[in-house]
C-alpha positions in Angstrom: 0.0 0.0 0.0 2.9 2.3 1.2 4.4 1.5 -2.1 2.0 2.2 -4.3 1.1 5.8 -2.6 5.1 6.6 -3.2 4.6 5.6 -6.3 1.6 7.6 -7.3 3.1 10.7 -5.2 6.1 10.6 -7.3 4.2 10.3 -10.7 2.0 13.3 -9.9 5.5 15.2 -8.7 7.0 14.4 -12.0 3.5 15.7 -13.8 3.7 19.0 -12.1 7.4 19.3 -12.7 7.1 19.0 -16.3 4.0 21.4 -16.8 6.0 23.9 -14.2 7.3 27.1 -16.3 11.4 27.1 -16.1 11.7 30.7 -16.7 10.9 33.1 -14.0 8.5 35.3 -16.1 6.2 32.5 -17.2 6.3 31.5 -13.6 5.8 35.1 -12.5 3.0 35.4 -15.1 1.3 32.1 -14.1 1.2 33.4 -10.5 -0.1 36.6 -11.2 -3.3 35.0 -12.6 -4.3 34.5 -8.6 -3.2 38.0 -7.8 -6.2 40.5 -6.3 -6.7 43.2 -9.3 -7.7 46.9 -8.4 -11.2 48.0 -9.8 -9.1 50.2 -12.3 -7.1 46.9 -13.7 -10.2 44.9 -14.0 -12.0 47.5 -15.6 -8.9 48.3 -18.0 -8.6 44.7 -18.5 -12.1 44.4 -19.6 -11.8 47.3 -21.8 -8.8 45.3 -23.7 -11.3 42.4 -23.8 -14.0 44.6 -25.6 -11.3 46.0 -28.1 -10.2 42.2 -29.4 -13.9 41.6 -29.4 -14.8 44.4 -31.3 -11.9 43.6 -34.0 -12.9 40.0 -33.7 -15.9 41.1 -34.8 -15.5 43.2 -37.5 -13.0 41.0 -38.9 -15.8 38.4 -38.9 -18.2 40.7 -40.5 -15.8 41.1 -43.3 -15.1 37.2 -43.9 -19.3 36.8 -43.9 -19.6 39.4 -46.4 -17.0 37.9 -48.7 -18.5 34.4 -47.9 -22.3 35.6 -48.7 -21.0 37.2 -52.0 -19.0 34.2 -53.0 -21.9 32.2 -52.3 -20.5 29.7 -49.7 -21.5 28.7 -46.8 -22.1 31.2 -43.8 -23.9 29.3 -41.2 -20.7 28.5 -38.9 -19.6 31.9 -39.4 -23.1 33.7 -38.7 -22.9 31.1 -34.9 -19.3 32.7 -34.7 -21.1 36.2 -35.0 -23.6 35.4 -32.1 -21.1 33.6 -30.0 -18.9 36.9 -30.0 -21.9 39.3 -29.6 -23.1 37.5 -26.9 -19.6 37.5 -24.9 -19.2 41.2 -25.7 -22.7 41.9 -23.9 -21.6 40.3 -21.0 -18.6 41.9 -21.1 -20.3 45.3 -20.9 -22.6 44.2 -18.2 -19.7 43.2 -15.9 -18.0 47.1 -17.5 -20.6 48.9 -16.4 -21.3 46.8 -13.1 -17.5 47.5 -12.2 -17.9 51.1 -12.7 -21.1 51.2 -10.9 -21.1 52.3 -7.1 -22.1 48.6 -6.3 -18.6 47.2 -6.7 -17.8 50.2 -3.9 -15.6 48.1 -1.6 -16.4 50.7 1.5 -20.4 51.1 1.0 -20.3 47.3 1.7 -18.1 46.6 4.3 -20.4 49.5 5.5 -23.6 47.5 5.0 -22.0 44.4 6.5 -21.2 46.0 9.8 -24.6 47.8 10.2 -25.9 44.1 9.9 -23.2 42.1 12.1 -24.7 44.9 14.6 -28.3 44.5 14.1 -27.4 40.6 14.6 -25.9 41.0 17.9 -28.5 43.5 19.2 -30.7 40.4 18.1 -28.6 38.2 20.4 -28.9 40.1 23.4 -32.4 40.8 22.7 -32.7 36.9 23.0 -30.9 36.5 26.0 -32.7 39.0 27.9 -36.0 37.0 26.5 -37.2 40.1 24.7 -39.4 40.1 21.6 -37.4 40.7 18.1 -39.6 41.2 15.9 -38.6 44.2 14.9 -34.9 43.8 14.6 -35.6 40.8 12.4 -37.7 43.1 10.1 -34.8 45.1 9.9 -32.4 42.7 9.4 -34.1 41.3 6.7 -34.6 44.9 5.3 -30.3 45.2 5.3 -29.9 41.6 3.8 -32.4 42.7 0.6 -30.6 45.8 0.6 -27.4 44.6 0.4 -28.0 41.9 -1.8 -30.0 44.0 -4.3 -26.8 46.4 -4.2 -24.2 43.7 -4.3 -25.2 41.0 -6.2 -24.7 41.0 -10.0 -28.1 39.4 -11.2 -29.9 41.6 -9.1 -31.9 44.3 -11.1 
């Protein structure tokens, strides 16, 4: 058993050895794909991502034109049209989201401490055997609130 586990250890060692970048900028660019971004790199990056989209697109617009007049076959390239409008779409919805005041780090660690408060006022409320009724309401007011302002399907 013992033999078999060093065995499989090794083989998954030698695995990650050989996928593992040598150089030190591959391996600095393969660990900077975990890194935290800013709201200004994520929204730069996404702006990048709209620009190769929007080339992407044109470029196919071009091909379909030359395709319809040639009289081939567009039907792969007109999917490759919606596939690329759709991603640029939700590309701008995640723009506009990240330039929105409800990716505001501050407004909600702001709205998560006026709940962790409410809860505890709930707590000792319950200790002391008092009705909560209304502290519940509230709480349940803050959770909507905050989810409606944080979440991203939220509308």
């Amino acid at each position: 058993m013992e033999k078999d586990f060093n065995a499989r250890l090794a083989a998954m060692r030698a695995r990650y050895l050989e996928n593992f970048p040598e150089d030190a900028a591959a391996q600095q660019a393969q660990m900077d794909a975990f890194k935290k971004m800013s709201a200004e790199e994520k929204v730069a990056r996404i702006g990048e991502a709209l620009a190769l989209l929007a080339d992407k697109k044109a470029l196919l617009k071009e091909k379909f034109q030359a395709y319809k007049t040639a009289g081939k076959d567009t039907h792969e390239i007109e999917e490759h049209l919606a596939l690329v409008a759709e991603k640029m779409q939700h590309l701008e919805e995640k723009l506009a989201w990240s330039r929105s005041d409800a990716a505001d780090p501050v407004r909600k660690e702001r709205l998560k401490r006026q709940l962790t408060t409410l809860e505890i006022k709930r707590c000792k409320a319950q200790l002391e055997q008092k009705k909560c009724g209304k502290i519940d309401e509230k709480i349940a007011a803050k959770r909507s609130a905050f989810h409606r302002a944080f979440s991203k399907n939220a509308e």
